[in-house]
N, C-alpha and C positions, 0 to 999 in steps of 0.2 A: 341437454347435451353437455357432456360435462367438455371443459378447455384443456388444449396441451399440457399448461401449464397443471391444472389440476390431475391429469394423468400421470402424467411426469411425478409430482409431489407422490402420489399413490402408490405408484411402481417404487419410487423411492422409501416410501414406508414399510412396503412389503419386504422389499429388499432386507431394509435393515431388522427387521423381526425376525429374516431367515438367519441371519448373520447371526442374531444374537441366541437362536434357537440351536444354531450347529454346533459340535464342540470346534472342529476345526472349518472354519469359513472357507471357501475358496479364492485363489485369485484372483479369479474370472469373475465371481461374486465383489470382492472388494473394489478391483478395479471397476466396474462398472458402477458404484456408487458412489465411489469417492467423485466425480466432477459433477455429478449431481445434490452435491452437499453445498449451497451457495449459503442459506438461511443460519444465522450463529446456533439457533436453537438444535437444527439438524445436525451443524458439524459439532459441537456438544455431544448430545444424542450420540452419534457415532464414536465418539471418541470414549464415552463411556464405557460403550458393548466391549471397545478393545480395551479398556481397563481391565472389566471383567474378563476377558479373554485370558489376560494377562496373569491376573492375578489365580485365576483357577489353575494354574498351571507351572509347576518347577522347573522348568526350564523354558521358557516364552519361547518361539521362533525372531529371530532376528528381524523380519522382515514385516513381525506385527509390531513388534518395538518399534521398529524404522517408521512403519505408516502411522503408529502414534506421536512420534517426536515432529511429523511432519503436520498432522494435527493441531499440533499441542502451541505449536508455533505460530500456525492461522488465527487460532483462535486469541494467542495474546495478543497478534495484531488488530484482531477485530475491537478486542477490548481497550488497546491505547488509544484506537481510532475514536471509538464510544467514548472515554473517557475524556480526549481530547474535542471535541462534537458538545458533550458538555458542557466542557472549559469555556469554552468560546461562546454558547448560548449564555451563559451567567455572565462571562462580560461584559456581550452583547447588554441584556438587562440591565448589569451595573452602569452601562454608560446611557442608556435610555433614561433609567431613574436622575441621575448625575445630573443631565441635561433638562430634565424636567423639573430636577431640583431649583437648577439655573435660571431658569424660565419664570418660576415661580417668583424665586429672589428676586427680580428685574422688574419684573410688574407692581 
């Protein structure tokens, strides 16, 4: 028996395979996917389809622009956070080594 969670993820996949098969997505289609987009890989994923959306197209709708910039913006957050998450394991480490360096020296 598969879990919500693994439903969810599914419908969410399916979703976006329609999005990215249609020339024009709908709404009702986009909104219903975008709060189901938690995972960076999925919001990625989506923000690509509307690249491509985008770019196949001489005049973009404003409104898939809008939901790309809104996008575009999650995901650098996600990536300073990552980056930042990083930072702080390595110094974590740097001061673990430091301290065992200390330890060492002392005995």
């Amino acid at each position: 028996m598969a879990t919500a969670k693994e439903l969810r993820k599914r419908i969410t996949r399916s979703l976006l395979k329609e999005i990215s098969e249609v020339q024009f997505p709908s709404v009702t289609m986009l909104n219903r996917i975008e709060p189901e987009l938690t995972d960076p890989d999925d919001l990625s994923d989506y923000a690509e389809v509307l690249v491509k959306k985008i770019e196949a197209t001489r005049f973009p709708s404003i409104s898939l622009l809008n939901r790309l910039d809104g996008l575009l913006a999650q995901l650098e957050q996600l990536e300073r956070q990552r980056q930042q998450a990083e930072a702080s394991q390595r110094d974590d480490s740097r001061e673990e080594a430091d301290e065992h360096d200390r330890e060492l020296q002392a005995a």
